[in-house]
Structure formats: structure tokens, C-alpha cells
PDB file of N, CA, C and O in Angstrom, chain B, residues numbered from 101:
ATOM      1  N   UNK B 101     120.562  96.799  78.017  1.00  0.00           N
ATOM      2  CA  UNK B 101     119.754  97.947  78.382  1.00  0.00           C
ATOM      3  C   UNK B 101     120.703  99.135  78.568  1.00  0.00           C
ATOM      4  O   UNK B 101     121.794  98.957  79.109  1.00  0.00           O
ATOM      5  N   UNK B 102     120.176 100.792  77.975  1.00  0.00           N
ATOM      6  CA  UNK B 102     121.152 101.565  78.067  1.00  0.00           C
ATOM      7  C   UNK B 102     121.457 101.838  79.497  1.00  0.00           C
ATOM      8  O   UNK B 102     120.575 101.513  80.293  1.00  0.00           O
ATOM      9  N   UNK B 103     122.538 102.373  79.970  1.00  0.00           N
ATOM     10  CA  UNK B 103     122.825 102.726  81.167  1.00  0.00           C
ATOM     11  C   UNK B 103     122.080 104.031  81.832  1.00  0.00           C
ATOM     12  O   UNK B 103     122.054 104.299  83.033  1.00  0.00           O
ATOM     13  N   UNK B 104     121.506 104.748  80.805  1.00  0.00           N
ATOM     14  CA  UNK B 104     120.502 105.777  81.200  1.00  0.00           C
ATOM     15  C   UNK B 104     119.311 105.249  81.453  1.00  0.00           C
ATOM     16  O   UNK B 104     118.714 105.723  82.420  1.00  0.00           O
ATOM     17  N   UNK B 105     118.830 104.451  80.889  1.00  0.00           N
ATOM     18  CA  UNK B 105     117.414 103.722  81.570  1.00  0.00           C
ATOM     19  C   UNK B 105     117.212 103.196  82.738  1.00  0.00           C
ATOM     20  O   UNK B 105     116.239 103.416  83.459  1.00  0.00           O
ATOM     21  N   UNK B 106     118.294 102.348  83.010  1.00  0.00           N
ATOM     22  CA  UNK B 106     119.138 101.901  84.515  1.00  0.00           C
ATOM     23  C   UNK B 106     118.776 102.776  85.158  1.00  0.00           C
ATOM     24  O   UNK B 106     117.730 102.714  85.804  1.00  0.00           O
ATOM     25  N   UNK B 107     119.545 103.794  85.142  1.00  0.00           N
ATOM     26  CA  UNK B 107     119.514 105.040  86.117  1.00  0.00           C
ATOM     27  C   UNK B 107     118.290 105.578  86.074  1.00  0.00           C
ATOM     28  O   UNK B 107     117.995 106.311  87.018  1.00  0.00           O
ATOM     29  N   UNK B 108     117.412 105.391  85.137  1.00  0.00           N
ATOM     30  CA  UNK B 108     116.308 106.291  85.519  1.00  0.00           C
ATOM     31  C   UNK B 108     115.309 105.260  86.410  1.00  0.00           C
ATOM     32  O   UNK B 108     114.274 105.659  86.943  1.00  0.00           O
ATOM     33  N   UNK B 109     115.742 104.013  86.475  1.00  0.00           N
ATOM     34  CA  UNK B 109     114.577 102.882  86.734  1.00  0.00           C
ATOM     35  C   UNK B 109     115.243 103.164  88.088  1.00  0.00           C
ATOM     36  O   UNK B 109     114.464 103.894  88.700  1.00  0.00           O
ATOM     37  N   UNK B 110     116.283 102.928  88.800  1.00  0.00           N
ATOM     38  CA  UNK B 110     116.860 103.275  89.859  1.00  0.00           C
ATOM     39  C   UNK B 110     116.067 104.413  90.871  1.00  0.00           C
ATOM     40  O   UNK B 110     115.258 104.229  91.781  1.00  0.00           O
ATOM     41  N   UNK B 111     116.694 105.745  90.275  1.00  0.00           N
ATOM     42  CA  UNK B 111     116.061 106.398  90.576  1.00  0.00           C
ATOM     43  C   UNK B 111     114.695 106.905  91.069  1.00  0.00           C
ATOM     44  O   UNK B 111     114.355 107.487  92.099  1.00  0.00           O
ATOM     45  N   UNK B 112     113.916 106.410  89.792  1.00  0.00           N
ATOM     46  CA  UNK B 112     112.303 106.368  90.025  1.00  0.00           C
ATOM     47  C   UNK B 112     112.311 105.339  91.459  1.00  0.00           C
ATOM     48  O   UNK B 112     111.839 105.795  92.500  1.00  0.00           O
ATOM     49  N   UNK B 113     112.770 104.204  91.427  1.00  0.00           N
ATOM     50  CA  UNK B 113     112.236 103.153  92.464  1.00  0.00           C
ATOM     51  C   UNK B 113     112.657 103.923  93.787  1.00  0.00           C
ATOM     52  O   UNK B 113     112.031 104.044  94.840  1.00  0.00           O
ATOM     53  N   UNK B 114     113.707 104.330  93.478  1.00  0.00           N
ATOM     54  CA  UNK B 114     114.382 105.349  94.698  1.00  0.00           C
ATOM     55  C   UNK B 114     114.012 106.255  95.459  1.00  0.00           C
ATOM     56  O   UNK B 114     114.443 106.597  96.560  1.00  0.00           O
ATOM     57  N   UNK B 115     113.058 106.704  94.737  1.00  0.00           N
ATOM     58  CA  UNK B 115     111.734 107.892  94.882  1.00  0.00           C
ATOM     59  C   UNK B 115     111.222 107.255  95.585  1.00  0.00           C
ATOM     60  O   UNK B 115     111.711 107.266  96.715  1.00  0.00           O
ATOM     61  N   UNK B 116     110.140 106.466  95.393  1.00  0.00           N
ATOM     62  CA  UNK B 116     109.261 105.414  96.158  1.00  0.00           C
ATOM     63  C   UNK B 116     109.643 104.576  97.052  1.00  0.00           C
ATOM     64  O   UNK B 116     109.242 105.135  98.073  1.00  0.00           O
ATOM     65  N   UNK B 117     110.056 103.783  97.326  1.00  0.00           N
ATOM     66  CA  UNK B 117     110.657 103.305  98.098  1.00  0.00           C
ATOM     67  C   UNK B 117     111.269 104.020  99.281  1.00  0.00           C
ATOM     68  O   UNK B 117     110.872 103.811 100.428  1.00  0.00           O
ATOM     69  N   UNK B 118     112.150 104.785  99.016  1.00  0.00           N
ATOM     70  CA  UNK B 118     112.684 105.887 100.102  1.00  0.00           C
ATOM     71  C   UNK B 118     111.680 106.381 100.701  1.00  0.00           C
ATOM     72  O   UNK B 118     111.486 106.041 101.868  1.00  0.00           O
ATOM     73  N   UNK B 119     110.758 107.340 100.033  1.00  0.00           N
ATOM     74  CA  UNK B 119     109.826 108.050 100.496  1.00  0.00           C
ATOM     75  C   UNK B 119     108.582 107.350 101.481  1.00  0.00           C
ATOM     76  O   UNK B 119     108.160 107.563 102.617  1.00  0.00           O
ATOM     77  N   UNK B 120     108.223 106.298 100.257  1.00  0.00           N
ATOM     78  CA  UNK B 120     106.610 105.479 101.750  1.00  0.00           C
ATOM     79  C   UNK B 120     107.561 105.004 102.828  1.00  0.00           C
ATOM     80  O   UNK B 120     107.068 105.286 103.920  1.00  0.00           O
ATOM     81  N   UNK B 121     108.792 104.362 102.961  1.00  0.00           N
ATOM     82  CA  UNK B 121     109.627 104.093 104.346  1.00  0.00           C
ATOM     83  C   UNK B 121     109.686 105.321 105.022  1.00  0.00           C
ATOM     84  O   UNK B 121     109.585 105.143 106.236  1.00  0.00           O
ATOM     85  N   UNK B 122     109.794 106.328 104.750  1.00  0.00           N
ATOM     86  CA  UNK B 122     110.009 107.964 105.237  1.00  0.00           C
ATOM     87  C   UNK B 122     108.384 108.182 106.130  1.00  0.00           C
ATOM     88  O   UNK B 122     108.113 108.118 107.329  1.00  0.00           O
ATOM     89  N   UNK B 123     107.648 108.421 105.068  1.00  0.00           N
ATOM     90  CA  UNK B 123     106.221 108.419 105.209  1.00  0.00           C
ATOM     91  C   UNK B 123     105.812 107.030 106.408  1.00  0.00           C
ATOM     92  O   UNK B 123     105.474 107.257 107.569  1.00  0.00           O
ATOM     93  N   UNK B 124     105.923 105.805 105.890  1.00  0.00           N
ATOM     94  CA  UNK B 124     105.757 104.810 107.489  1.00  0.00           C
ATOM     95  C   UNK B 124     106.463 105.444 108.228  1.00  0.00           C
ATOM     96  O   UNK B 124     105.672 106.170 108.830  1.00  0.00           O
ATOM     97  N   UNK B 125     107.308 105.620 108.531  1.00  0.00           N
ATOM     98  CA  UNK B 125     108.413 105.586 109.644  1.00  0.00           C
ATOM     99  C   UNK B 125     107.864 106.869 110.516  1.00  0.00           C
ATOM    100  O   UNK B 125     107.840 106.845 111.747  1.00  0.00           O
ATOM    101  N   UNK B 126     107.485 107.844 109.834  1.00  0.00           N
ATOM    102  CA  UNK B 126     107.192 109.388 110.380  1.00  0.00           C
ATOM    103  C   UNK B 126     105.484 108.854 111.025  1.00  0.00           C
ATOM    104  O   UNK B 126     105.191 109.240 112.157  1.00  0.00           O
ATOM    105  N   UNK B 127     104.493 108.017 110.268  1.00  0.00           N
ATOM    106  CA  UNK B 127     103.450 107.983 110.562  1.00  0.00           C
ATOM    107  C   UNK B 127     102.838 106.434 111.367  1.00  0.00           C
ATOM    108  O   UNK B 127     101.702 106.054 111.650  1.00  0.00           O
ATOM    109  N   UNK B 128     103.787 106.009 111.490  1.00  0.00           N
ATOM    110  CA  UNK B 128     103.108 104.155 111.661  1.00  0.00           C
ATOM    111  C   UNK B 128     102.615 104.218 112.872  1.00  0.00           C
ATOM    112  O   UNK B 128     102.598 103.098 113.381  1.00  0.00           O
ATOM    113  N   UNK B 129     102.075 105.309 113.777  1.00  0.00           N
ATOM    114  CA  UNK B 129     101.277 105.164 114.713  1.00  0.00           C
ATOM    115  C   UNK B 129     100.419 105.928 114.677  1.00  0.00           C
ATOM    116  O   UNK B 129      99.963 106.412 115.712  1.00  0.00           O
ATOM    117  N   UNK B 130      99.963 106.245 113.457  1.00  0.00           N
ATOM    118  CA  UNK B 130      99.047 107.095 112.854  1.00  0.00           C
ATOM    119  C   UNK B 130      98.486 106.738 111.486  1.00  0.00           C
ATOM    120  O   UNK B 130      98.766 107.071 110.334  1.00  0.00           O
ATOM    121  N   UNK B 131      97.276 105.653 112.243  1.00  0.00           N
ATOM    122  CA  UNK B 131      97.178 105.238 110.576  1.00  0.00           C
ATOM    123  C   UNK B 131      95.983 106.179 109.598  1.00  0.00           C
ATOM    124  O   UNK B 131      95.985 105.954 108.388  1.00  0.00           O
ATOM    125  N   UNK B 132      95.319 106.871 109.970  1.00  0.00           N
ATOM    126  CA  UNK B 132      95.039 107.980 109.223  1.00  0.00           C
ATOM    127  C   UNK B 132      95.621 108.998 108.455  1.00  0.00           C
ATOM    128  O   UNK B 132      95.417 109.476 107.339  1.00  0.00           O
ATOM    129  N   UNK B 133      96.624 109.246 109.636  1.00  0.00           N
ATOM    130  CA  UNK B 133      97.918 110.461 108.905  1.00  0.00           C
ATOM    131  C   UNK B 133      98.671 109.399 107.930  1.00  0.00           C
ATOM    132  O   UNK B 133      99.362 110.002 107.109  1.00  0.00           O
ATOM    133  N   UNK B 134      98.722 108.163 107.809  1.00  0.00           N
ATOM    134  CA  UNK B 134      99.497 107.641 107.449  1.00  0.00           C
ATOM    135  C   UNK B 134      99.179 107.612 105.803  1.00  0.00           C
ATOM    136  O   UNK B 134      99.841 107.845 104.791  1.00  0.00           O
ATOM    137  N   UNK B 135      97.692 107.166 106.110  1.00  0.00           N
ATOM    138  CA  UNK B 135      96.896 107.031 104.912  1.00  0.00           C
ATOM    139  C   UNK B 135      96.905 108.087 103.837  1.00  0.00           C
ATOM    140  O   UNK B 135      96.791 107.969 102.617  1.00  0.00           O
ATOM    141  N   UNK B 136      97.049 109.019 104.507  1.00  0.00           N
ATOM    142  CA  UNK B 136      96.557 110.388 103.691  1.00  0.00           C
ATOM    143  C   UNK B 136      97.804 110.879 103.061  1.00  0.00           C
ATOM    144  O   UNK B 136      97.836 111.338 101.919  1.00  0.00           O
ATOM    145  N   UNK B 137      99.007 110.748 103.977  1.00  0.00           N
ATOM    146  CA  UNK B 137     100.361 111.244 103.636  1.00  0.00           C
ATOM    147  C   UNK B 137     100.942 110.189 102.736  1.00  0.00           C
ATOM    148  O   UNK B 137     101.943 110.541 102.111  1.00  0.00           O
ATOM    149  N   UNK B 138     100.529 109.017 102.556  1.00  0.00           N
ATOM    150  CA  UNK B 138     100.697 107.828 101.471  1.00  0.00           C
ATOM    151  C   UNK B 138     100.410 108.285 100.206  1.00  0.00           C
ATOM    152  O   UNK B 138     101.260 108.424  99.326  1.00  0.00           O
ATOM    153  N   UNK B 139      98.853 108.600 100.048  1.00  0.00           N
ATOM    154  CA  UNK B 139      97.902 108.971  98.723  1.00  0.00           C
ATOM    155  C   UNK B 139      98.615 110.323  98.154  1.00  0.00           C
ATOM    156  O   UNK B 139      98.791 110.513  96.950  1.00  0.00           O
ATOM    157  N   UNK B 140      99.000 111.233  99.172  1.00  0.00           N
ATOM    158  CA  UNK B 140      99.353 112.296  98.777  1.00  0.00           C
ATOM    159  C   UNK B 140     100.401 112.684  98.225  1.00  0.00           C
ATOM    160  O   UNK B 140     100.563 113.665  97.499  1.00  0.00           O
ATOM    161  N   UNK B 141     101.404 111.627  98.691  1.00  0.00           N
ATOM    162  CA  UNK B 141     103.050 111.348  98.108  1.00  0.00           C
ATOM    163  C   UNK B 141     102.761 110.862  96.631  1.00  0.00           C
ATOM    164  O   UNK B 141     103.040 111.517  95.627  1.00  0.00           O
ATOM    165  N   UNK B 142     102.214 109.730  96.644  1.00  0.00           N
ATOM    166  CA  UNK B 142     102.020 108.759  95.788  1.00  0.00           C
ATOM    167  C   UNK B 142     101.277 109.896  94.031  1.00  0.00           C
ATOM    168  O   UNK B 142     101.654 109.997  92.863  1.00  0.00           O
ATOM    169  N   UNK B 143     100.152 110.475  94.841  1.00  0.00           N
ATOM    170  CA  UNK B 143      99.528 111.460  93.725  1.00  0.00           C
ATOM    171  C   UNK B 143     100.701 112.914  93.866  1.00  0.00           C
ATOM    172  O   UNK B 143     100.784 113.411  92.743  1.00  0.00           O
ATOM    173  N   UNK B 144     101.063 113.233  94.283  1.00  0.00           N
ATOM    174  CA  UNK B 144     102.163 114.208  93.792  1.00  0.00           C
ATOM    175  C   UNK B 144     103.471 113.791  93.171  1.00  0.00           C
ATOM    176  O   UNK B 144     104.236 114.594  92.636  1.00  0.00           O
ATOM    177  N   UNK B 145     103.637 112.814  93.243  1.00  0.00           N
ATOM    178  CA  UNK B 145     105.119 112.593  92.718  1.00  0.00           C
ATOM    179  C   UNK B 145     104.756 111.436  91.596  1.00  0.00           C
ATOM    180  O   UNK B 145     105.490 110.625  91.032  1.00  0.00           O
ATOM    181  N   UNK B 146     103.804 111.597  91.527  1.00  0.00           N
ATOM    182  CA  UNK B 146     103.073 110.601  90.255  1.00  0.00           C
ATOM    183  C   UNK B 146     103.875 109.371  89.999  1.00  0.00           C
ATOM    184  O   UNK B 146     104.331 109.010  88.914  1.00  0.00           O
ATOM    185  N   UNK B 147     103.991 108.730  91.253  1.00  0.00           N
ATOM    186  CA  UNK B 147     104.484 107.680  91.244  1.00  0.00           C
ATOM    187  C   UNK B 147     103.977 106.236  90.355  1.00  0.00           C
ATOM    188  O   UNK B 147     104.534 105.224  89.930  1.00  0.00           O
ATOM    189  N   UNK B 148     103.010 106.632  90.358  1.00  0.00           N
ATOM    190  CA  UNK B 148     101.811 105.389  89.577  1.00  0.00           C
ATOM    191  C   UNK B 148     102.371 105.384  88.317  1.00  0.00           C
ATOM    192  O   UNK B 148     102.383 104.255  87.826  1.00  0.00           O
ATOM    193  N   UNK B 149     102.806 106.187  87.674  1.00  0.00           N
ATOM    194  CA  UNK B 149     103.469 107.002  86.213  1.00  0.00           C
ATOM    195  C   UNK B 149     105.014 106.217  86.457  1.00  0.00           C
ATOM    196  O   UNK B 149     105.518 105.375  85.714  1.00  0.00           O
ATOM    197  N   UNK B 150     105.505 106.701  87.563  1.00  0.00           N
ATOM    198  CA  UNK B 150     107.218 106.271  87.159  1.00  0.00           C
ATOM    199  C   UNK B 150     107.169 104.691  87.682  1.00  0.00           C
ATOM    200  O   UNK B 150     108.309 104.224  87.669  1.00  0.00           O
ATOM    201  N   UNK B 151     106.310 103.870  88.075  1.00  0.00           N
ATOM    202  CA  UNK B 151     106.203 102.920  88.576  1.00  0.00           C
ATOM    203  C   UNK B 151     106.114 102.134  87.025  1.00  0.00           C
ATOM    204  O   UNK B 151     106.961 101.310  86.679  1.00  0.00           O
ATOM    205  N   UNK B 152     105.099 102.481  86.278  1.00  0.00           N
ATOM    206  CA  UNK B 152     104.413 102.056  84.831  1.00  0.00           C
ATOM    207  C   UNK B 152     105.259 102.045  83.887  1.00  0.00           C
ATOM    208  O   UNK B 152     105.196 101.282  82.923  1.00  0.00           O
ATOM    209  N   UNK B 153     106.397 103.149  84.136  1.00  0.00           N
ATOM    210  CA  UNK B 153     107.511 103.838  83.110  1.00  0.00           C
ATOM    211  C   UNK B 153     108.491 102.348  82.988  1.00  0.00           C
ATOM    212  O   UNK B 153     108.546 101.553  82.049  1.00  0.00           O
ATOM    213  N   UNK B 154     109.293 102.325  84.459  1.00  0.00           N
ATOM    214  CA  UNK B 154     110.186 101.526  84.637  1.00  0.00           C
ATOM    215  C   UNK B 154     109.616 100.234  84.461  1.00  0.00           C
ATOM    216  O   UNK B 154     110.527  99.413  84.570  1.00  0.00           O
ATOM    217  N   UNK B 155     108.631  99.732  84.260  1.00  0.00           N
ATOM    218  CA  UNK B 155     108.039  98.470  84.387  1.00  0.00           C
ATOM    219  C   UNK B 155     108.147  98.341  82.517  1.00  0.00           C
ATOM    220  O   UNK B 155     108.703  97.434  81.898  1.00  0.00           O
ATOM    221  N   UNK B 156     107.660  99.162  82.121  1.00  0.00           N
ATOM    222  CA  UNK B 156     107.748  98.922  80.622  1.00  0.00           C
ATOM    223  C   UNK B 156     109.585  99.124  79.809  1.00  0.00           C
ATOM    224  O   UNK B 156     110.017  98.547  78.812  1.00  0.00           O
ATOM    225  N   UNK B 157     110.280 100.124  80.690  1.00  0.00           N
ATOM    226  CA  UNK B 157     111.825  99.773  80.470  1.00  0.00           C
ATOM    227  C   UNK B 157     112.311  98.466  80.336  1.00  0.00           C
ATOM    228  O   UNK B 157     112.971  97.929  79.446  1.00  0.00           O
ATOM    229  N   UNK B 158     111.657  97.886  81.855  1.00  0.00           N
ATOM    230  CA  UNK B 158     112.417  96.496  81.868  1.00  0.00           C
ATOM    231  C   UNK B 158     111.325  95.331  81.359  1.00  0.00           C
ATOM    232  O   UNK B 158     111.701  94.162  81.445  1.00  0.00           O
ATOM    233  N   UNK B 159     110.197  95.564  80.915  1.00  0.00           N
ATOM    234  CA  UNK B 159     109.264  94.499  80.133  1.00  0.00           C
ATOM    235  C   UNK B 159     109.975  94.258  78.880  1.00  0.00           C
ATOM    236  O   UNK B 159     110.170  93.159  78.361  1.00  0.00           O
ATOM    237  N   UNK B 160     110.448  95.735  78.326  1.00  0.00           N
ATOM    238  CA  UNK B 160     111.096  95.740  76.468  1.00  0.00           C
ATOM    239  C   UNK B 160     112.687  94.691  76.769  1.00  0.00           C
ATOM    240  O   UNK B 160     112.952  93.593  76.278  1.00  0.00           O
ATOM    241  N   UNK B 161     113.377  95.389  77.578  1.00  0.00           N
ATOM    242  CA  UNK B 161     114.447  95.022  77.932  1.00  0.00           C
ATOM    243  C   UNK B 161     114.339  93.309  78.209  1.00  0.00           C
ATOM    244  O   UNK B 161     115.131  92.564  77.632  1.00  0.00           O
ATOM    245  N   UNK B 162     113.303  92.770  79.129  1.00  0.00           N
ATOM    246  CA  UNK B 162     113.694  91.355  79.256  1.00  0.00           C
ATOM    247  C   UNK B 162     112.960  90.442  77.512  1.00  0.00           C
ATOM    248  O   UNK B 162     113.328  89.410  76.951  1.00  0.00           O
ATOM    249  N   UNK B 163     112.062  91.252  77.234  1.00  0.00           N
ATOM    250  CA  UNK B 163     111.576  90.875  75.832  1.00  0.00           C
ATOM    251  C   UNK B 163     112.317  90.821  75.072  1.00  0.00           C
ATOM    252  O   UNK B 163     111.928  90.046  74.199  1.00  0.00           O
ATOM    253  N   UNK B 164     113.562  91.356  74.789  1.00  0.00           N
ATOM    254  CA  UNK B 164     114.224  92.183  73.954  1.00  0.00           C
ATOM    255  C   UNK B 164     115.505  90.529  73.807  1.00  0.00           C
ATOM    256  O   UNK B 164     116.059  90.102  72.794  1.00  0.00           O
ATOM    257  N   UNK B 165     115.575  89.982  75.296  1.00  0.00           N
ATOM    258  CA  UNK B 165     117.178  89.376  75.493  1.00  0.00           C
ATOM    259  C   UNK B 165     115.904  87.804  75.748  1.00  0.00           C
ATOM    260  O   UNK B 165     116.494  86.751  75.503  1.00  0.00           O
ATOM    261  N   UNK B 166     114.943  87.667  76.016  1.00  0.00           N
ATOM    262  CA  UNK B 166     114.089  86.223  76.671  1.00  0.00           C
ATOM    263  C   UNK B 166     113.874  85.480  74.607  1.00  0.00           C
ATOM    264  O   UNK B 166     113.813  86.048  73.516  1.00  0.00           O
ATOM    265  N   UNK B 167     113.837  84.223  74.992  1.00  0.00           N
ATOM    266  CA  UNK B 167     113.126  83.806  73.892  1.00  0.00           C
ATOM    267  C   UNK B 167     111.682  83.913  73.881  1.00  0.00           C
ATOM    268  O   UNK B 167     111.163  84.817  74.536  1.00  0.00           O
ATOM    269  N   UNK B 168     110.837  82.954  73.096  1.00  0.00           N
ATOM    270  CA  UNK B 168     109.559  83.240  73.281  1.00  0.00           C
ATOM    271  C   UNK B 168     108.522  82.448  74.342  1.00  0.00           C
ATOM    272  O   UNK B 168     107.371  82.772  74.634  1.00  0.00           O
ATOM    273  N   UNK B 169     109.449  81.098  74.911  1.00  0.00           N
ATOM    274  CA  UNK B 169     109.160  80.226  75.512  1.00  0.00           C
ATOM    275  C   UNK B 169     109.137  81.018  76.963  1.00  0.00           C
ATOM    276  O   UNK B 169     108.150  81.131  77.690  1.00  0.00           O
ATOM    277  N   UNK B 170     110.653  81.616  77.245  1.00  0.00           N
ATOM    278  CA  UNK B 170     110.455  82.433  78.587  1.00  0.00           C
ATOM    279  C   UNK B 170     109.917  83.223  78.881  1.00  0.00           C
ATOM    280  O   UNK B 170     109.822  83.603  80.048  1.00  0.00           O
ATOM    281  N   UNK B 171     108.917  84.177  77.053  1.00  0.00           N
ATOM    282  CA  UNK B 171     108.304  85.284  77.348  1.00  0.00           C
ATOM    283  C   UNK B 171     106.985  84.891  77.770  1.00  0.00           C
ATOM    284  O   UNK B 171     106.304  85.634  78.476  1.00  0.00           O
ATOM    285  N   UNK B 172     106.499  83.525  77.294  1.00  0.00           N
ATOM    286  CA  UNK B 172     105.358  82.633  77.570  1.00  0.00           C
ATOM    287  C   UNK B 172     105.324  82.437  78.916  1.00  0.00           C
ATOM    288  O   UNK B 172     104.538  83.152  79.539  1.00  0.00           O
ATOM    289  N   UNK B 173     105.991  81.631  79.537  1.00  0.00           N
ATOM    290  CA  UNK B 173     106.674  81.340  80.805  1.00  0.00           C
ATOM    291  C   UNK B 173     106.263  82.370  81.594  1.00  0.00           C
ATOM    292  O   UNK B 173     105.282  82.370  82.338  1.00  0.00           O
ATOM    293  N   UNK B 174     107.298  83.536  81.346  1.00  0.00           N
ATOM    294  CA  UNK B 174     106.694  85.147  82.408  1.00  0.00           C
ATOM    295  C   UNK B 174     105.632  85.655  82.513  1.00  0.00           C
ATOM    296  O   UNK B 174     105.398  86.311  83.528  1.00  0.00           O
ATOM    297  N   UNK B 175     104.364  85.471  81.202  1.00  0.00           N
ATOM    298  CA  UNK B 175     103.822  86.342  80.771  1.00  0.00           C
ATOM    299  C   UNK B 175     102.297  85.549  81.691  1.00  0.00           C
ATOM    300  O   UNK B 175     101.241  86.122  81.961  1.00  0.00           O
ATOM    301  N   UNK B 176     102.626  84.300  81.957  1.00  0.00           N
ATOM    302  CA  UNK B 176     101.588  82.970  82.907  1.00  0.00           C
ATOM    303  C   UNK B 176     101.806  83.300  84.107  1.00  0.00           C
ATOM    304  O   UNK B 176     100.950  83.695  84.899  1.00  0.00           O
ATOM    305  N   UNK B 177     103.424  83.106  84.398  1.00  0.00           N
ATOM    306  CA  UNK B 177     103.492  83.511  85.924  1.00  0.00           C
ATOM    307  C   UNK B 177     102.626  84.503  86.465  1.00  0.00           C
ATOM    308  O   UNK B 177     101.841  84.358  87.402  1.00  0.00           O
ATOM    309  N   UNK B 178     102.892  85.757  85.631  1.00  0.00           N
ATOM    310  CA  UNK B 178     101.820  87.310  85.450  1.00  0.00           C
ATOM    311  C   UNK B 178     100.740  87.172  86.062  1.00  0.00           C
ATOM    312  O   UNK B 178     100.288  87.654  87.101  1.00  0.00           O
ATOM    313  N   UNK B 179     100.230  86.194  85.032  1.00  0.00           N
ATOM    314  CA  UNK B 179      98.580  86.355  85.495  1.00  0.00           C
ATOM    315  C   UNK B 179      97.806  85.558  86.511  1.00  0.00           C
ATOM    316  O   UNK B 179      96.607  85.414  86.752  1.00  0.00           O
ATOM    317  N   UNK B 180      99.189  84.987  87.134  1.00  0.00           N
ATOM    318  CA  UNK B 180      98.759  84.227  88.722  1.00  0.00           C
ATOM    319  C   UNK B 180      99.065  85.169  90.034  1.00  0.00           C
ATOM    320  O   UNK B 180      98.667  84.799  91.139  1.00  0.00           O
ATOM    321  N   UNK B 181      99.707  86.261  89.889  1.00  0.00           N
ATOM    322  CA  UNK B 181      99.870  86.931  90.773  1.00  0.00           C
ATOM    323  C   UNK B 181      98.817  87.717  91.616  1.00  0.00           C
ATOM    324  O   UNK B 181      97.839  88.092  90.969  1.00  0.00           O
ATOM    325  N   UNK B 182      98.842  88.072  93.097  1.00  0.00           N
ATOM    326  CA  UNK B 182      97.718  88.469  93.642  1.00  0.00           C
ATOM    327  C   UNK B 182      97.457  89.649  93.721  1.00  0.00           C
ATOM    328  O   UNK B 182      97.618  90.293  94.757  1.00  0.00           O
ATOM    329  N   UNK B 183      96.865  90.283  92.288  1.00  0.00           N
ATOM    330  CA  UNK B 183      96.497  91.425  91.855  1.00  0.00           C
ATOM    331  C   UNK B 183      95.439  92.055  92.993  1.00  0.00           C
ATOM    332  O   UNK B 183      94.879  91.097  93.527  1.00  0.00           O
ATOM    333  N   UNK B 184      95.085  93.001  93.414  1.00  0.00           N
ATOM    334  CA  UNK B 184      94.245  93.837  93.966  1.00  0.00           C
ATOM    335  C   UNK B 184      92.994  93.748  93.674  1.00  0.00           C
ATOM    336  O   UNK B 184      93.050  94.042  92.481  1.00  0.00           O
ATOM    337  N   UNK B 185      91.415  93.470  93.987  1.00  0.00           N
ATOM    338  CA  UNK B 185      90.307  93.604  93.635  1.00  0.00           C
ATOM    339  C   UNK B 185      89.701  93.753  94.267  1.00  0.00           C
ATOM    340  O   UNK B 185      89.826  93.159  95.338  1.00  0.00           O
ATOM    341  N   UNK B 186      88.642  94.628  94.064  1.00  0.00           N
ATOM    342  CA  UNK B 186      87.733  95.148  94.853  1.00  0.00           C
ATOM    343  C   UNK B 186      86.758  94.521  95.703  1.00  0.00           C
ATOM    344  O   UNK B 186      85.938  93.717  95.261  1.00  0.00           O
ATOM    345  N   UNK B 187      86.814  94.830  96.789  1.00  0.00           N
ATOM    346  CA  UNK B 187      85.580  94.266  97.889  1.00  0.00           C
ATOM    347  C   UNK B 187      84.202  93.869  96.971  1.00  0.00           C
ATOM    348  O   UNK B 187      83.701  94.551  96.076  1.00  0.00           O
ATOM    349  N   UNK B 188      83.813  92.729  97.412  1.00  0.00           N
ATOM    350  CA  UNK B 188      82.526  92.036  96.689  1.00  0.00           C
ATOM    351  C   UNK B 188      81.424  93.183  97.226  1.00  0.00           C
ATOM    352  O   UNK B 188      80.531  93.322  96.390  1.00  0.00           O
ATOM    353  N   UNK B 189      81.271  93.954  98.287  1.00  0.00           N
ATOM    354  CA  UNK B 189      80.383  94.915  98.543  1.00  0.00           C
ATOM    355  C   UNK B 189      81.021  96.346  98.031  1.00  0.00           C
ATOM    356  O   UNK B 189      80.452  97.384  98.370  1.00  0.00           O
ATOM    357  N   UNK B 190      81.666  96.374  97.586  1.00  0.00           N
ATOM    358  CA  UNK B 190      81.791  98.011  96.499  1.00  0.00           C
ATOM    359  C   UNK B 190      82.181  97.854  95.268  1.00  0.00           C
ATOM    360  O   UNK B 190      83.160  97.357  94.710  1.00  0.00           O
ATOM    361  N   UNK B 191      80.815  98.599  94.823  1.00  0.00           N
ATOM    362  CA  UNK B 191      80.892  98.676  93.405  1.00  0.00           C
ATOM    363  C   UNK B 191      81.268  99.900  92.779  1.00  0.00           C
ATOM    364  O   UNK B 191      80.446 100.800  92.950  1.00  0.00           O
ATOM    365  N   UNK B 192      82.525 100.269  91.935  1.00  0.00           N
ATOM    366  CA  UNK B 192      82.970 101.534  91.180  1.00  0.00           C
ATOM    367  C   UNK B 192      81.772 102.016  90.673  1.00  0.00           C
ATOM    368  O   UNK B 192      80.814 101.344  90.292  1.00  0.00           O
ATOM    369  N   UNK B 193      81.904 103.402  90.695  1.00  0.00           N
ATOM    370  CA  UNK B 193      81.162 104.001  89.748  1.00  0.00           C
ATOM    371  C   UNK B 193      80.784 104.028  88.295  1.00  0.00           C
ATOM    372  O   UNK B 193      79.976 104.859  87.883  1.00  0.00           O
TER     373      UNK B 193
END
């Protein structure tokens, strides 16, 4: 993997990470302020974006060096993980 991708995957995580610890730390007895100053970090620094970025750096990257057995392997583990879903009483629009 180039050494500029590194650094940018770094970085990005560096962003995030630093910041919601910043954001808890300033708000964790405030879980409203907490909430809001979370969403608001998160949607301004379009973290959702550099989160997606670096994830696909290092998806190509371990694709790139894994055979196909380990890409099989990873790609199962994946879809056992405890993804996020919505409350059985709210339905999206």
C-alpha cells in the first residue's frame, strides 16, 4: 500500500477518533449536548465519507495481497458482524 494512502487513512481516523473523545470528554455529563455536538462533528467533517474512503483503501489493499480463500473467509466474517438496525417500532420514511 502506497505510503500516501497510509497517511491519509491515519489521518482521517485521526480526525475521528480524536475529535468524538474531545466531544465525550467536553460533554459526557451532558447527554443531549453530547448528542447534538456528536451529529454535528460527524456531519461537518463528513466523517461518514472519510470513514467509507479509508475502508475502501484498505478493502483494495487487503484484496490486492489475501488469496481468494481469505477474501471468502473475511468477506463471511463481514456479514456476522453486529450491524445497526432499526427499532422494530420505527419505520423510515
Amino acid at each position: 500500500m502506497p505510503a500516501r494512502d497510509v497517511e491519509k487513512i491515519i489521518n482521517d481516523l485521526s480526525l475521528v477518533v480524536v475529535s468524538m473523545d474531545r466531544i465525550g470528554t467536553t460533554y459526557h455529563d451532558k447527554p443531549r449536548l453530547l448528542a447534538s455536538e456528536m451529529e454535528k462533528f460527524m456531519c461537518d467533517a463528513k466523517a461518514f465519507k472519510l470513514l467509507a474512503q479509508a475502508r475502501g483503501i484498505l478493502t483494495e489493499a487487503y484484496n490486492n495481497q489475501s488469496s481468494e480463500e481469505d477474501i471468502t473467509r473475511s468477506e463471511q466474517k463481514g456479514e456476522t458482524l453486529p450491524y445497526w438496525e432499526p427499532k422494530k417500532s420505527i419505520r423510515p420514511n
